[in-house]
C-alpha positions in Angstrom: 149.4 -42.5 110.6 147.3 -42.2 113.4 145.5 -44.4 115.2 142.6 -43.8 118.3 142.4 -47.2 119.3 143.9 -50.3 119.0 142.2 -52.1 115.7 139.8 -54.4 116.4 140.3 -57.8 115.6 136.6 -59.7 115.2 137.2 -63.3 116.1 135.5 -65.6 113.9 135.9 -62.7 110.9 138.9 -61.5 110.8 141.0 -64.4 109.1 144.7 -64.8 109.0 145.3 -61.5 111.0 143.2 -59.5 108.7 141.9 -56.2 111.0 138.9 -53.6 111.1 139.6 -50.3 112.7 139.7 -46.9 112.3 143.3 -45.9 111.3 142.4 -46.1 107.8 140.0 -42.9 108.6 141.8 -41.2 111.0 145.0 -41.4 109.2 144.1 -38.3 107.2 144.0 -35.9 110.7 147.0 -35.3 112.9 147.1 -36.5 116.7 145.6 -33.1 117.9 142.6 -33.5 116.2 142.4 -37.2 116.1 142.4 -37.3 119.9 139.5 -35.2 120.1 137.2 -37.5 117.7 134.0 -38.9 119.6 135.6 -42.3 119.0 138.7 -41.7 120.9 137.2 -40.6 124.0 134.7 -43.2 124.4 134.6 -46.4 126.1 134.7 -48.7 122.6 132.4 -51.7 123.8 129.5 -48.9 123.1 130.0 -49.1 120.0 129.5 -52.9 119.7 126.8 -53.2 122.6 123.4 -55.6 122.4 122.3 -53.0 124.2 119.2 -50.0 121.9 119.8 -47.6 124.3 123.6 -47.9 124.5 123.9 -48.3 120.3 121.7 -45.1 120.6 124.5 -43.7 122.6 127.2 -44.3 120.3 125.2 -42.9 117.4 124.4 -39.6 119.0 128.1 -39.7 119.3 129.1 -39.9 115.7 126.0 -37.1 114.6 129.0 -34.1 114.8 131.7 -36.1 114.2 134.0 -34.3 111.0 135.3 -38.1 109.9 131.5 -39.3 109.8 130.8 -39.8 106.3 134.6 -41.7 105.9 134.0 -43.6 108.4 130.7 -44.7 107.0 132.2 -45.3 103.6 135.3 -47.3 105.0 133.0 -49.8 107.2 130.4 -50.3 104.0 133.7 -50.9 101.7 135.1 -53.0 104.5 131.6 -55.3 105.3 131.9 -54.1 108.2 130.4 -57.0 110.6 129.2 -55.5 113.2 129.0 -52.0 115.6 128.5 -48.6 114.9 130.5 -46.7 112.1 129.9 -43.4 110.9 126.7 -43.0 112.7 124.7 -46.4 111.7 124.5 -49.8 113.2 126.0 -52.6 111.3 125.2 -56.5 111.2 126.9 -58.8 108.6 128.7 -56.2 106.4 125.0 -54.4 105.6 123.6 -51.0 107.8 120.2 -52.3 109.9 117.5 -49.9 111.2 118.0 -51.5 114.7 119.4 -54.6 116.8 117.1 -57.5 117.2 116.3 -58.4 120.5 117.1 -61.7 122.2 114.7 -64.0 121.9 112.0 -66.0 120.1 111.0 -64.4 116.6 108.2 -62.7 116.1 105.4 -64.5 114.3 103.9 -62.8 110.7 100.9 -61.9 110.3 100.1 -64.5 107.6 101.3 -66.7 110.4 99.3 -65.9 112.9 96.0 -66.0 110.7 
């Protein structure tokens, strides 16, 4: 089995050595293809960043990748937590339009009448 990456292990998630990564996608491909994912041959934190433009980065990334749609089924099987797999941003196991930025929330409309 291949693997691009060492897996990630999310602390405060990931119990009793249990791991999220992409070998269980990549398995499938040999190394000569594998290498050449998007994946591979990015720095990993942009998948994981606070950052929209960054996360918009490491989407654009995964638009022509061939292990897209198996990566996206993998992290929704898995919950993933957090990052971007197969193309979408994840938070708490469930796919989000974007990352919330940091700071006070913003106030409803039913609120603010």
């Amino acid at each position: 089995m291949t693997v691009l990456f060492s897996e990630l292990l999310v602390p405060g998630w990931a119990q009793d050595g249990q791991m999220s990564g992409l070998g269980d996608v990549t398995g499938a491909y040999g190394s000569d293809i594998a290498f050449t994912l998007p994946c591979h041959n990015a720095d990993p934190e942009i998948f994981f960043s606070d950052k929209a433009e960054i996360i918009n980065v490491a989407k654009s990334l995964c638009g022509a990748c061939p292990v897209r749609t198996q990566c996206l089924d993998a992290a929704l099987s898995r919950n993933e937590p957090c990052g971007v797999w197969g193309g979408e941003l994840f938070e708490d196991g469930s796919v989000i339009a974007r990352k919330r930025t940091v700071g006070r929330p913003r106030l409803d409309q039913s609120d603010a009448a």
